[in-house]
mmCIF entry with sequence, helices, sheets and N, C-alpha, C, O atoms, coordinates in Angstrom:
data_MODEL
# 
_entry.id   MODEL 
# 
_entity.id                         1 
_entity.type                       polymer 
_entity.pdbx_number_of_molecules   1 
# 
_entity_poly.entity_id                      1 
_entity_poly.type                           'polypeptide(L)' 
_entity_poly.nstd_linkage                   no 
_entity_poly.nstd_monomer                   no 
_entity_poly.pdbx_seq_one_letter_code       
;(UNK)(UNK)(UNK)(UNK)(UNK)(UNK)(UNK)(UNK)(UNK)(UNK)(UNK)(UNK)(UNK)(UNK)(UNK)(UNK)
(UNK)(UNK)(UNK)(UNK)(UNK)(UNK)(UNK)(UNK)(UNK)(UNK)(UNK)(UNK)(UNK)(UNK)(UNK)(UNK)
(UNK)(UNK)(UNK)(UNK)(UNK)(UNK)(UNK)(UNK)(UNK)(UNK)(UNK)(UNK)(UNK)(UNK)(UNK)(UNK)
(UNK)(UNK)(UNK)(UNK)
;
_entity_poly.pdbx_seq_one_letter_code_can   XXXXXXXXXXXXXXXXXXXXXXXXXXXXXXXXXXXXXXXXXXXXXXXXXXXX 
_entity_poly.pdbx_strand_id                 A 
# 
loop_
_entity_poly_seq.entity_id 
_entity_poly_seq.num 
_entity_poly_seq.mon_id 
_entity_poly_seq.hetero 
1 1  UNK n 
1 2  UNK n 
1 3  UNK n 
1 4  UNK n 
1 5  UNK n 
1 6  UNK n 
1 7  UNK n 
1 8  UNK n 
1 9  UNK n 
1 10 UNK n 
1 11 UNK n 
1 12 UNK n 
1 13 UNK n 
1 14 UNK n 
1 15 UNK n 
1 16 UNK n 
1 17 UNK n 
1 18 UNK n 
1 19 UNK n 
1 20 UNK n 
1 21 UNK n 
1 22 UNK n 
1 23 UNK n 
1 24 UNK n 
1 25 UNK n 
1 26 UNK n 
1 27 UNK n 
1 28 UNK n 
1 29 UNK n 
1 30 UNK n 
1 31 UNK n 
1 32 UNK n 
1 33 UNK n 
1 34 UNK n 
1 35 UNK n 
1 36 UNK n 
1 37 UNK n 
1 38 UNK n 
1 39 UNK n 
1 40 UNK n 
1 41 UNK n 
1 42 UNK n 
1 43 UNK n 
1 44 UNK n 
1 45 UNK n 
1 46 UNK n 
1 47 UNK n 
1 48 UNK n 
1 49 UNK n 
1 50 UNK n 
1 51 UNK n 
1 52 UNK n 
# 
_struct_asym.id          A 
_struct_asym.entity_id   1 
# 
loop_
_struct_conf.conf_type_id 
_struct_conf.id 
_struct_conf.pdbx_PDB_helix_id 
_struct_conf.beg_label_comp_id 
_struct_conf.beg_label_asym_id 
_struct_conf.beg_label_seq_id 
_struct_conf.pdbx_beg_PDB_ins_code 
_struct_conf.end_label_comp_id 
_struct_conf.end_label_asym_id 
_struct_conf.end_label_seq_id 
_struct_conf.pdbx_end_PDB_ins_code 
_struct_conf.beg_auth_comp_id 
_struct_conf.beg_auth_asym_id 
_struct_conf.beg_auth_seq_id 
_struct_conf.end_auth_comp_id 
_struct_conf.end_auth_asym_id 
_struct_conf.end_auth_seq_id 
_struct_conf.pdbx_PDB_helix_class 
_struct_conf.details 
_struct_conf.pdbx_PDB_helix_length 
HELX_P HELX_P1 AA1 UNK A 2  ? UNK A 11 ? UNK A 2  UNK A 11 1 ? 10 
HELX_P HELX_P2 AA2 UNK A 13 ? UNK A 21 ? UNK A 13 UNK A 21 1 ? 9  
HELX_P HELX_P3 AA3 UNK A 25 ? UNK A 36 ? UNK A 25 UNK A 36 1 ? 12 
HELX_P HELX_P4 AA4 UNK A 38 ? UNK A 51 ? UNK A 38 UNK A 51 1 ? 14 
# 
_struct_conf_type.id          HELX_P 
_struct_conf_type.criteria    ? 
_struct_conf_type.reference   ? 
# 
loop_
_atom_site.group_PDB 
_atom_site.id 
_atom_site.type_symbol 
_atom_site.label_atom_id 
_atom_site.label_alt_id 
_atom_site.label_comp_id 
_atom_site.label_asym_id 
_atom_site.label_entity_id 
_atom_site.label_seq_id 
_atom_site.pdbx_PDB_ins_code 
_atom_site.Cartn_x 
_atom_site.Cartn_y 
_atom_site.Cartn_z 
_atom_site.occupancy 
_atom_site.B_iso_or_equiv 
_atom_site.pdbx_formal_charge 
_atom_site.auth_seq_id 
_atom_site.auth_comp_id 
_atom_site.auth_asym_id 
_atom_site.auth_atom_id 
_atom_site.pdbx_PDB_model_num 
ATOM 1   N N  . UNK A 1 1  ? -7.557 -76.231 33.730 1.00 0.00 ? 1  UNK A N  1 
ATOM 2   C CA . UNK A 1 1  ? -6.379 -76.131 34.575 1.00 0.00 ? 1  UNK A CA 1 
ATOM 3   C C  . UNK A 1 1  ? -5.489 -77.360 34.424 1.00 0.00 ? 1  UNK A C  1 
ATOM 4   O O  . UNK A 1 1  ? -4.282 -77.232 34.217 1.00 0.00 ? 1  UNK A O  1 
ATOM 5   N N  . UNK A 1 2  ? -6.037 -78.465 34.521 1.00 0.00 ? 2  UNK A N  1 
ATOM 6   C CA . UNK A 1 2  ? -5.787 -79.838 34.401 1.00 0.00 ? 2  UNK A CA 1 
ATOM 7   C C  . UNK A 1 2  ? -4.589 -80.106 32.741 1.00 0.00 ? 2  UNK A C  1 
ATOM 8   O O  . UNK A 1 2  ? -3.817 -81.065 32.694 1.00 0.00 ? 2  UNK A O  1 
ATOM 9   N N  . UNK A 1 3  ? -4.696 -79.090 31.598 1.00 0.00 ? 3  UNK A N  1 
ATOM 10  C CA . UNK A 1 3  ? -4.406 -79.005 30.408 1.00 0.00 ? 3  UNK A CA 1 
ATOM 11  C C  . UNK A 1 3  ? -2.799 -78.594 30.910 1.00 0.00 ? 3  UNK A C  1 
ATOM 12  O O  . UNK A 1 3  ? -1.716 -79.158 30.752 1.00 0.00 ? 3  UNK A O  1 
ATOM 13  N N  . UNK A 1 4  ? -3.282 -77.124 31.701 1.00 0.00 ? 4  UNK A N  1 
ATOM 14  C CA . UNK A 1 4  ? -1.858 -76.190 32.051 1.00 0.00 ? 4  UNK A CA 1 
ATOM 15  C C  . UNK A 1 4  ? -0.932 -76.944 32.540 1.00 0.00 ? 4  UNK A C  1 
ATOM 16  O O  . UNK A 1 4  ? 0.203  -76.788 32.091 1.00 0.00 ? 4  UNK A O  1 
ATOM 17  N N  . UNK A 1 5  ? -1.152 -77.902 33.527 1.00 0.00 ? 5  UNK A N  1 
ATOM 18  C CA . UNK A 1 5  ? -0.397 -78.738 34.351 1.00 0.00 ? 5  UNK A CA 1 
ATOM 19  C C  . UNK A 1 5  ? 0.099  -79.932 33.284 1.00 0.00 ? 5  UNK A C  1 
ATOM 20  O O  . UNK A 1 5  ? 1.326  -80.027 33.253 1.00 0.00 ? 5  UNK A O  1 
ATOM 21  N N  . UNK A 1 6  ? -0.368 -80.540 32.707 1.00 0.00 ? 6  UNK A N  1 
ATOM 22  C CA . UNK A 1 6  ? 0.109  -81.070 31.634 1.00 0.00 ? 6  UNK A CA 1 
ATOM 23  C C  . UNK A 1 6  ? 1.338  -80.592 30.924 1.00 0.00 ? 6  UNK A C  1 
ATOM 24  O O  . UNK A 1 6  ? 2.349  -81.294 30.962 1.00 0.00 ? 6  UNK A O  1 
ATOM 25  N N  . UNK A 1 7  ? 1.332  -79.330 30.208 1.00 0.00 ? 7  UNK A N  1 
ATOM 26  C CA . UNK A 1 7  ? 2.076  -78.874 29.898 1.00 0.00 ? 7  UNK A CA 1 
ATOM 27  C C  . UNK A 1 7  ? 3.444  -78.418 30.529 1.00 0.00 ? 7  UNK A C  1 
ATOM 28  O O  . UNK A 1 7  ? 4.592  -78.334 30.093 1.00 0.00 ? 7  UNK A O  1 
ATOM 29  N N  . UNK A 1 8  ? 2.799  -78.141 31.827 1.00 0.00 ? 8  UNK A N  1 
ATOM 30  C CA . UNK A 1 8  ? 4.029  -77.369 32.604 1.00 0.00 ? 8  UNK A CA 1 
ATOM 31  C C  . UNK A 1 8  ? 4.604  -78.734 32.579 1.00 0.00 ? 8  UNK A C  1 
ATOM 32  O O  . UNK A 1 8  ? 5.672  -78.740 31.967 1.00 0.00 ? 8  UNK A O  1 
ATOM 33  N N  . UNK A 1 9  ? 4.206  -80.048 33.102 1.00 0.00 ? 9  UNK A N  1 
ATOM 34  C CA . UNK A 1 9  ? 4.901  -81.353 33.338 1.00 0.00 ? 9  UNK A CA 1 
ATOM 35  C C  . UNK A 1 9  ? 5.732  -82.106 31.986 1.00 0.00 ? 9  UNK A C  1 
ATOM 36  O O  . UNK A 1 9  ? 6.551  -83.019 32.089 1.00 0.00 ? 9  UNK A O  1 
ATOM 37  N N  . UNK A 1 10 ? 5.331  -81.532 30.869 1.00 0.00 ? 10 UNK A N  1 
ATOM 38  C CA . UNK A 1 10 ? 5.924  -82.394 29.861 1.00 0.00 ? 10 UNK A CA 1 
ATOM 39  C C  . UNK A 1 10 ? 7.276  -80.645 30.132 1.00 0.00 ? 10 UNK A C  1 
ATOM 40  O O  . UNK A 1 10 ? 8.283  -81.090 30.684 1.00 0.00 ? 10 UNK A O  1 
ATOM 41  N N  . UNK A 1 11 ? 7.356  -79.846 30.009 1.00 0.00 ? 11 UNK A N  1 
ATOM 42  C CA . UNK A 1 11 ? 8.720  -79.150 30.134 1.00 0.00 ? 11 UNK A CA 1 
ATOM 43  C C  . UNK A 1 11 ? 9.425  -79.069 32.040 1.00 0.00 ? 11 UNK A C  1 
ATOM 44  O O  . UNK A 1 11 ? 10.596 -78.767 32.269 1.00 0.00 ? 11 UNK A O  1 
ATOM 45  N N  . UNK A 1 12 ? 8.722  -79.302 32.804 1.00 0.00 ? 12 UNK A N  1 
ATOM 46  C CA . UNK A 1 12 ? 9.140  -79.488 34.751 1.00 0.00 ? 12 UNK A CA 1 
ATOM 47  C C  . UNK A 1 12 ? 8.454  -80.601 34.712 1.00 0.00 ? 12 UNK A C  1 
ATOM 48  O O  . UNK A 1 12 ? 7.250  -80.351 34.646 1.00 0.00 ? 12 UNK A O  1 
ATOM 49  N N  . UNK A 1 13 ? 8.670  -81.621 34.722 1.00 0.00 ? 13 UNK A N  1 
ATOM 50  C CA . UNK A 1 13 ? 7.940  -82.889 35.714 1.00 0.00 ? 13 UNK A CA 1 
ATOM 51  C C  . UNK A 1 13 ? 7.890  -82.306 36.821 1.00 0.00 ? 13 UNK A C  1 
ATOM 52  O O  . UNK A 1 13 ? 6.888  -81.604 36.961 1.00 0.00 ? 13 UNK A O  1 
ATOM 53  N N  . UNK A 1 14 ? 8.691  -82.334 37.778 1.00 0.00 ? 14 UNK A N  1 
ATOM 54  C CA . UNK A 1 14 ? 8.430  -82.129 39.329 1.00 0.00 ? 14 UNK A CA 1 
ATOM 55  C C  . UNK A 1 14 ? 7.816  -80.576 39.575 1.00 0.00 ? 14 UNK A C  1 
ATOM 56  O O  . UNK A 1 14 ? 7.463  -80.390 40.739 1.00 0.00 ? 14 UNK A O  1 
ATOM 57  N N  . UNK A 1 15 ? 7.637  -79.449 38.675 1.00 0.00 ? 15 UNK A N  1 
ATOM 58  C CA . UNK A 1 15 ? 6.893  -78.483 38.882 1.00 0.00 ? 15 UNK A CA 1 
ATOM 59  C C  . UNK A 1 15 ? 5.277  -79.429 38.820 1.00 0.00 ? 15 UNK A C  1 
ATOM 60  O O  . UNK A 1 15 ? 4.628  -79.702 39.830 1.00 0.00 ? 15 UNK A O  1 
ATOM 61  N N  . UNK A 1 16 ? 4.850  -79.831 37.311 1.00 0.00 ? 16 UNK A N  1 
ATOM 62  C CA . UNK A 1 16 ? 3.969  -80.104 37.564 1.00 0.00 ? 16 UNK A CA 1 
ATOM 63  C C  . UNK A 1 16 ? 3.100  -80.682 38.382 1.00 0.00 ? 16 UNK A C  1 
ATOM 64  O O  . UNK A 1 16 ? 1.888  -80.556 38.557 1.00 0.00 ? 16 UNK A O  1 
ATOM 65  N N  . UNK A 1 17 ? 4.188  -81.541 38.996 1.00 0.00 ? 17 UNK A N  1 
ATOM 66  C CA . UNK A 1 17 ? 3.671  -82.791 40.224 1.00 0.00 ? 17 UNK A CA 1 
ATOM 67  C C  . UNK A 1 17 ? 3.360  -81.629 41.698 1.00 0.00 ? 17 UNK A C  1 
ATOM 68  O O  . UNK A 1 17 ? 2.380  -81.768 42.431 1.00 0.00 ? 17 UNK A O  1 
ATOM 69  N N  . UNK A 1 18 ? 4.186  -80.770 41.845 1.00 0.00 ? 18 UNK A N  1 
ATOM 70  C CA . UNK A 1 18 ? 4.163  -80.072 43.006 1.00 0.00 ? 18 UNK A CA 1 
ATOM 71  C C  . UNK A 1 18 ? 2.958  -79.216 42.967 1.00 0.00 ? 18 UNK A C  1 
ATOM 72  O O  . UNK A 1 18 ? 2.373  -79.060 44.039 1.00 0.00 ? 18 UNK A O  1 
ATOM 73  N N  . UNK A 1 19 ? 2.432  -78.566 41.787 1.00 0.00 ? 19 UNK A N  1 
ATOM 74  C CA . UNK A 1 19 ? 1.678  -78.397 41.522 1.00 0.00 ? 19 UNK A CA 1 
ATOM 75  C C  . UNK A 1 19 ? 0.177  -78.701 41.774 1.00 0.00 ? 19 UNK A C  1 
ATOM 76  O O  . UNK A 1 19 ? -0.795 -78.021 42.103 1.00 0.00 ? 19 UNK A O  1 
ATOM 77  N N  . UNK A 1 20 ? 0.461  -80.414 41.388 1.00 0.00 ? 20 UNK A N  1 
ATOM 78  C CA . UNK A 1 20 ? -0.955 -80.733 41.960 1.00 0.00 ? 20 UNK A CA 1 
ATOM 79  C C  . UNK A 1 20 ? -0.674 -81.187 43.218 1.00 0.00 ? 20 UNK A C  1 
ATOM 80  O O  . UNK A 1 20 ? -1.544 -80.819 44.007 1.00 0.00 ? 20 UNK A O  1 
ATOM 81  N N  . UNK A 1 21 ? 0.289  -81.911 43.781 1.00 0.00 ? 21 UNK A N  1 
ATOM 82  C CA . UNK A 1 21 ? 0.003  -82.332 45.470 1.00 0.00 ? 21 UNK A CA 1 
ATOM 83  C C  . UNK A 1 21 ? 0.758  -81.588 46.215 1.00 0.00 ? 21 UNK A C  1 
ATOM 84  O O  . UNK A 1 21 ? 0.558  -81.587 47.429 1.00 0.00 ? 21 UNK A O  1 
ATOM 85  N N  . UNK A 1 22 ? 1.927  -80.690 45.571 1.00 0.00 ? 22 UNK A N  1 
ATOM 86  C CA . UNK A 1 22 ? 2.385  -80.076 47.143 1.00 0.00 ? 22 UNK A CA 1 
ATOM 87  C C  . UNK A 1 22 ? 3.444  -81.126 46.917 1.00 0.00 ? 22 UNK A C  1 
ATOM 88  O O  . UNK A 1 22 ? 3.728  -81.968 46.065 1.00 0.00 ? 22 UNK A O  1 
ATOM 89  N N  . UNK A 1 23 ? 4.010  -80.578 48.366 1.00 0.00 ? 23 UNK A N  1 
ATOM 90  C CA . UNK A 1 23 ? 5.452  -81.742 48.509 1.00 0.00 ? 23 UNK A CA 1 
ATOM 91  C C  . UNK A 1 23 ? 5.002  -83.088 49.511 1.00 0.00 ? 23 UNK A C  1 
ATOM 92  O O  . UNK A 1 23 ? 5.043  -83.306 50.722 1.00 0.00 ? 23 UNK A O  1 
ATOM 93  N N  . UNK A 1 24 ? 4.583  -83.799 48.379 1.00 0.00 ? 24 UNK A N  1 
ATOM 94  C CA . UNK A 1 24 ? 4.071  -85.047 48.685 1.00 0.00 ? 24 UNK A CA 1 
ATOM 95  C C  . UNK A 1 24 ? 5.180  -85.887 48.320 1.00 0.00 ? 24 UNK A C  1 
ATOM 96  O O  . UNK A 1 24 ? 6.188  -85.307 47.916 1.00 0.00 ? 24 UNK A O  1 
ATOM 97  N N  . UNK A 1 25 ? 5.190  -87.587 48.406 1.00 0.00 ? 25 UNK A N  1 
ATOM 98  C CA . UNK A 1 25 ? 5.801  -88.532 48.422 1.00 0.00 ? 25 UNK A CA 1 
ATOM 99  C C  . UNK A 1 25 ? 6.473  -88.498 46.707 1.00 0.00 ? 25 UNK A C  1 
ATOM 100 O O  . UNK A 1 25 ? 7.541  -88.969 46.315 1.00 0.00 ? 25 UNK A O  1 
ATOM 101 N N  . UNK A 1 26 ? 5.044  -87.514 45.650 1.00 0.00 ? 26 UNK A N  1 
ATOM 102 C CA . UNK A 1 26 ? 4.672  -88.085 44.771 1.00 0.00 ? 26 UNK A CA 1 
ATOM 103 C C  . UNK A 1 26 ? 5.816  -87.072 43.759 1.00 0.00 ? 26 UNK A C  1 
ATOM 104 O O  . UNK A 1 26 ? 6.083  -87.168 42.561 1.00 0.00 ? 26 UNK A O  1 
ATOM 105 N N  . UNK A 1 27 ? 6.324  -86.103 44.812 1.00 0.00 ? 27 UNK A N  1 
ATOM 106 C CA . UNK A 1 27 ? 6.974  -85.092 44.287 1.00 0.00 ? 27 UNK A CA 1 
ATOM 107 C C  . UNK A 1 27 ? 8.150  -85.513 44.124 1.00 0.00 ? 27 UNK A C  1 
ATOM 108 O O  . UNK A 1 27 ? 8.830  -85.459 43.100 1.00 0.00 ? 27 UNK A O  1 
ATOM 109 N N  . UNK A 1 28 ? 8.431  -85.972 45.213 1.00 0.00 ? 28 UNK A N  1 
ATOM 110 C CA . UNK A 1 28 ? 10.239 -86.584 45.726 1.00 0.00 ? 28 UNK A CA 1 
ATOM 111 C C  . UNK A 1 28 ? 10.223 -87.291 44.558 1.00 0.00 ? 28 UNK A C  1 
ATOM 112 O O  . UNK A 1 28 ? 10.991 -87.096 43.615 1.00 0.00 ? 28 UNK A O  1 
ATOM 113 N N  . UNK A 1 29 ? 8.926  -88.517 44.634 1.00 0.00 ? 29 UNK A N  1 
ATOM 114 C CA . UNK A 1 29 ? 9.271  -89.558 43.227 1.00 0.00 ? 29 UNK A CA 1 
ATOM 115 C C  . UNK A 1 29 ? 9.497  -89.293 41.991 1.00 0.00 ? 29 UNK A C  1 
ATOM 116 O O  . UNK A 1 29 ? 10.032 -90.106 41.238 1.00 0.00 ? 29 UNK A O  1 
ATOM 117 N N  . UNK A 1 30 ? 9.160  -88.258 41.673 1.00 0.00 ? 30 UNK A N  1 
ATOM 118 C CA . UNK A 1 30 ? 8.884  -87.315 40.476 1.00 0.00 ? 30 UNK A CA 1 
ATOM 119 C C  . UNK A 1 30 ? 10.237 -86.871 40.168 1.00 0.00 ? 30 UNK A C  1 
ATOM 120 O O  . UNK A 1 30 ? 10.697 -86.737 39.034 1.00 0.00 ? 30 UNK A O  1 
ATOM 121 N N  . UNK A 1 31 ? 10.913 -86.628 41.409 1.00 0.00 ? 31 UNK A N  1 
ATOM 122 C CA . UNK A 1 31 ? 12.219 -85.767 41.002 1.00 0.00 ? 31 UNK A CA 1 
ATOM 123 C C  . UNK A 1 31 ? 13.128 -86.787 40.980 1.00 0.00 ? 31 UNK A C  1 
ATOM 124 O O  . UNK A 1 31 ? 14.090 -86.461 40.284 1.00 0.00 ? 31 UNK A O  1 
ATOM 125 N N  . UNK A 1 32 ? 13.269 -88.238 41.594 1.00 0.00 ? 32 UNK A N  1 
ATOM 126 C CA . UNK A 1 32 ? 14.400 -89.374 41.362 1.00 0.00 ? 32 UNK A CA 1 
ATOM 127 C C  . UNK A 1 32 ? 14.095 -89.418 40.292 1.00 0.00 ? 32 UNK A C  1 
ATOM 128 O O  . UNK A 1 32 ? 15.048 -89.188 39.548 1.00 0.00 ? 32 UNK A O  1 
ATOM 129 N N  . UNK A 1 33 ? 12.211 -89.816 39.258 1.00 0.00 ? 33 UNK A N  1 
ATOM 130 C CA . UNK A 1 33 ? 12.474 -90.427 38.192 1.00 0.00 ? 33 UNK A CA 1 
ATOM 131 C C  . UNK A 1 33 ? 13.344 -89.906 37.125 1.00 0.00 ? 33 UNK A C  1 
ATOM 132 O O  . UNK A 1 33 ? 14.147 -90.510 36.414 1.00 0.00 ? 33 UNK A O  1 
ATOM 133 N N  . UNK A 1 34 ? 12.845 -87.992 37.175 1.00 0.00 ? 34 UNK A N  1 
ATOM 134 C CA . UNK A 1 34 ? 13.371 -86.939 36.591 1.00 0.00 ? 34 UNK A CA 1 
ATOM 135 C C  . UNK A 1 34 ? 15.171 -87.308 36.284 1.00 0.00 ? 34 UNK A C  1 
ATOM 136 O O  . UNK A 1 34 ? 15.859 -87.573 35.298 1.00 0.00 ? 34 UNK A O  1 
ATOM 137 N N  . UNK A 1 35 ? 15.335 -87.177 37.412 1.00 0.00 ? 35 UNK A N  1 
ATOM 138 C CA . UNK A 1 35 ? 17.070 -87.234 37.558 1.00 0.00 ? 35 UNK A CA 1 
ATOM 139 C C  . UNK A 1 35 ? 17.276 -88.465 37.051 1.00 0.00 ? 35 UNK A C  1 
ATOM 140 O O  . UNK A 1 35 ? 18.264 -88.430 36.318 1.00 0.00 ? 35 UNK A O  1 
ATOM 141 N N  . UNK A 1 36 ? 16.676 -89.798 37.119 1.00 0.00 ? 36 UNK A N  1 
ATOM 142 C CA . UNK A 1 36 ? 17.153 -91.115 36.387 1.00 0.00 ? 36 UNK A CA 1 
ATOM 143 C C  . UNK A 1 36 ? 17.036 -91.340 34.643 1.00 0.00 ? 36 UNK A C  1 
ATOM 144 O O  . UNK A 1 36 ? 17.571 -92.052 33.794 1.00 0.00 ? 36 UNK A O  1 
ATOM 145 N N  . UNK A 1 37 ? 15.977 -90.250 34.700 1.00 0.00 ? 37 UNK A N  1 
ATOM 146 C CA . UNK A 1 37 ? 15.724 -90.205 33.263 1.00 0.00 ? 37 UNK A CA 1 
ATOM 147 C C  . UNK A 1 37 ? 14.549 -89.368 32.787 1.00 0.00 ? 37 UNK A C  1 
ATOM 148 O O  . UNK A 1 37 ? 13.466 -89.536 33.349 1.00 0.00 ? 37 UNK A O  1 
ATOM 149 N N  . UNK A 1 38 ? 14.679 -88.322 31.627 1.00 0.00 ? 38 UNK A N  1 
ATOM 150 C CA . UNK A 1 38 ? 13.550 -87.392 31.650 1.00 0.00 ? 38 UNK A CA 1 
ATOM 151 C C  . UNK A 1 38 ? 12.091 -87.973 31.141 1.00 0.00 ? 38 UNK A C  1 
ATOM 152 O O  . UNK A 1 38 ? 11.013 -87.478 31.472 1.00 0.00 ? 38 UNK A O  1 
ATOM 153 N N  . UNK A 1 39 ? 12.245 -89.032 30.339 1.00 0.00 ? 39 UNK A N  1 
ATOM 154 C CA . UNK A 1 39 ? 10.968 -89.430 29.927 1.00 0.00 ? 39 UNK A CA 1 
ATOM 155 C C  . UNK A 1 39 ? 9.990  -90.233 31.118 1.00 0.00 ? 39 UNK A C  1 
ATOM 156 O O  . UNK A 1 39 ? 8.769  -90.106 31.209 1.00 0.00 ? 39 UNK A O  1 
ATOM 157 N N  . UNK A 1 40 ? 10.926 -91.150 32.059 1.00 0.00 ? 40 UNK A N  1 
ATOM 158 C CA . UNK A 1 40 ? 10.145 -91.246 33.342 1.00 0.00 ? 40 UNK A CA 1 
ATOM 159 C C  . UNK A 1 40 ? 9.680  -90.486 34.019 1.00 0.00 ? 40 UNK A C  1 
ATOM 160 O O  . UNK A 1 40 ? 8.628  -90.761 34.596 1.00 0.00 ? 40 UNK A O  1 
ATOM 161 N N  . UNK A 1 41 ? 10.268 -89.326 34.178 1.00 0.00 ? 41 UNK A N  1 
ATOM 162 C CA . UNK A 1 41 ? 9.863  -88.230 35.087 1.00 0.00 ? 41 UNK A CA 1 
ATOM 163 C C  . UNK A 1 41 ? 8.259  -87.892 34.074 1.00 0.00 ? 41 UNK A C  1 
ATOM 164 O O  . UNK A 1 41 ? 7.232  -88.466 34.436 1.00 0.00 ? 41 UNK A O  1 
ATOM 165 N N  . UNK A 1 42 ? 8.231  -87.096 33.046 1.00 0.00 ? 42 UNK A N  1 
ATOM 166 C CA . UNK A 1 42 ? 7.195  -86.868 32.563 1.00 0.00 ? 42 UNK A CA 1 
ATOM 167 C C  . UNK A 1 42 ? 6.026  -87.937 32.372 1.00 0.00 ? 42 UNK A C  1 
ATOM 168 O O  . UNK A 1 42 ? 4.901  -87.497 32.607 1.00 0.00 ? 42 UNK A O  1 
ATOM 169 N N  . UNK A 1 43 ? 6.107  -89.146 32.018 1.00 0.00 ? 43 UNK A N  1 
ATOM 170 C CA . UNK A 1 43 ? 5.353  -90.368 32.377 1.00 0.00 ? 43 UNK A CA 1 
ATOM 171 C C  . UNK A 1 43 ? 4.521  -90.465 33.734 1.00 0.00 ? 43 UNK A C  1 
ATOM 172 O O  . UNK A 1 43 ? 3.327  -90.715 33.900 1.00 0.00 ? 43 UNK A O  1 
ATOM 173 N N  . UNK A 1 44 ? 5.501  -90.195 34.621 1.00 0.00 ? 44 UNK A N  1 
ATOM 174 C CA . UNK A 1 44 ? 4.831  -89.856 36.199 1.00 0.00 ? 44 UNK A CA 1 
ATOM 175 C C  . UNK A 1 44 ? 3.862  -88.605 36.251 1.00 0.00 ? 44 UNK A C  1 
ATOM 176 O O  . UNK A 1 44 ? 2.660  -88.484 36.489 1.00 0.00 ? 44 UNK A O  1 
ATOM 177 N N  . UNK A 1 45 ? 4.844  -87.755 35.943 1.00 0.00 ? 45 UNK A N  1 
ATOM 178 C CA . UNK A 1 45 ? 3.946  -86.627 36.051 1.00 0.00 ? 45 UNK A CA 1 
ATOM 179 C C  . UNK A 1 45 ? 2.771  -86.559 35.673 1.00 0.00 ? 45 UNK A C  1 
ATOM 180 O O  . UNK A 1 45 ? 1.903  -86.242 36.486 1.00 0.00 ? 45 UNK A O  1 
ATOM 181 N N  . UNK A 1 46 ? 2.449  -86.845 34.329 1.00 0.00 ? 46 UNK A N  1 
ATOM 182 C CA . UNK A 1 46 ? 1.358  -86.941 33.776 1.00 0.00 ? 46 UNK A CA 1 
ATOM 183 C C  . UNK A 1 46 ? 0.050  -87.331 34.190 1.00 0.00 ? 46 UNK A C  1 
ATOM 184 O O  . UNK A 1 46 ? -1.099 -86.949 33.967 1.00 0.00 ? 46 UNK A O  1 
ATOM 185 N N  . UNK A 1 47 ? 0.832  -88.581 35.142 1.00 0.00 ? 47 UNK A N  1 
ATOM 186 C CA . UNK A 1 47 ? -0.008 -90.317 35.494 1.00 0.00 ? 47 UNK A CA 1 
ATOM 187 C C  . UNK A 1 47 ? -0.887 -89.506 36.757 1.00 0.00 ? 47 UNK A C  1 
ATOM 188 O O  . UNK A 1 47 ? -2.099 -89.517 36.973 1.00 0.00 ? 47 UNK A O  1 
ATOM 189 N N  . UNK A 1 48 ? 0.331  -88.738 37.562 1.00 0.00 ? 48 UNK A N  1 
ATOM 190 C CA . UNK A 1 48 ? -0.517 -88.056 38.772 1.00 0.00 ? 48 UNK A CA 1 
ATOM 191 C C  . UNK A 1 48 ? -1.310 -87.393 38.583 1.00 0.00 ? 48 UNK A C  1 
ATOM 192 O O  . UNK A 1 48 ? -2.367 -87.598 39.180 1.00 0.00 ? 48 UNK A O  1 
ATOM 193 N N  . UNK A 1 49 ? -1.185 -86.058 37.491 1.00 0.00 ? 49 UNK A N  1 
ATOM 194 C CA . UNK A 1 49 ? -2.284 -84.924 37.043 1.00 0.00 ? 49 UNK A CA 1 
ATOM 195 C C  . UNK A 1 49 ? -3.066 -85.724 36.902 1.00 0.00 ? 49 UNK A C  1 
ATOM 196 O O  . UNK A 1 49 ? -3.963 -85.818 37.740 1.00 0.00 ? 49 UNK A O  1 
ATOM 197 N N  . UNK A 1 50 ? -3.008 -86.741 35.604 1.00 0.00 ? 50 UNK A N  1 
ATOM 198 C CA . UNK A 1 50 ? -4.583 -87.567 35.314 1.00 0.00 ? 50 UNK A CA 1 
ATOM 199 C C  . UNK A 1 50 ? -5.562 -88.463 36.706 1.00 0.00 ? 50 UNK A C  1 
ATOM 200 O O  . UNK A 1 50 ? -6.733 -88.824 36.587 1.00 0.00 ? 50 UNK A O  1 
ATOM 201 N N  . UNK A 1 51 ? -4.890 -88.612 37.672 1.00 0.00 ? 51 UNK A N  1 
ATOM 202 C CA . UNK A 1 51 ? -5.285 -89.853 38.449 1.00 0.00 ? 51 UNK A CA 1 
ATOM 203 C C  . UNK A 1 51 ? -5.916 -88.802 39.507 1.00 0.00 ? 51 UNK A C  1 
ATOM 204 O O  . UNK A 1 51 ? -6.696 -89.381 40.263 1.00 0.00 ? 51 UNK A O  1 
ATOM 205 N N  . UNK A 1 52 ? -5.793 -87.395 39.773 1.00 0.00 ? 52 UNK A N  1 
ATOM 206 C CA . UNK A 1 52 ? -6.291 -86.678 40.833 1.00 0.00 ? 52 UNK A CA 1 
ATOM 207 C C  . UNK A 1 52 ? -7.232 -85.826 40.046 1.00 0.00 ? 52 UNK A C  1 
ATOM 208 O O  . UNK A 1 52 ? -7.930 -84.987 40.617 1.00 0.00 ? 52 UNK A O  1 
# 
């Protein structure tokens, strides 16, 4: 499952993130990095799938 979410996050960062926590802190953050820049956003994303 952990693979799928990966994936979904390198094409949605903030899908993937919502994904694993829901609309957590981690989501919102997910979506500034997104909007500041796409490779941060996916960097995050990633960091969360792996860390939960």
């Amino acid at each position: 499952m952990d693979l799928l979410r990966i994936i979904v996050a390198i094409l949605l960062p903030p899908l993937g993130v919502f994904l694993q926590v829901g609309f957590d802190k981690h989501f919102w953050l997910n979506i500034l990095l997104t909007l500041l820049g796409y490779i941060p956003g996916i960097v995050h994303a990633v960091w969360v799938i792996a860390k939960k």
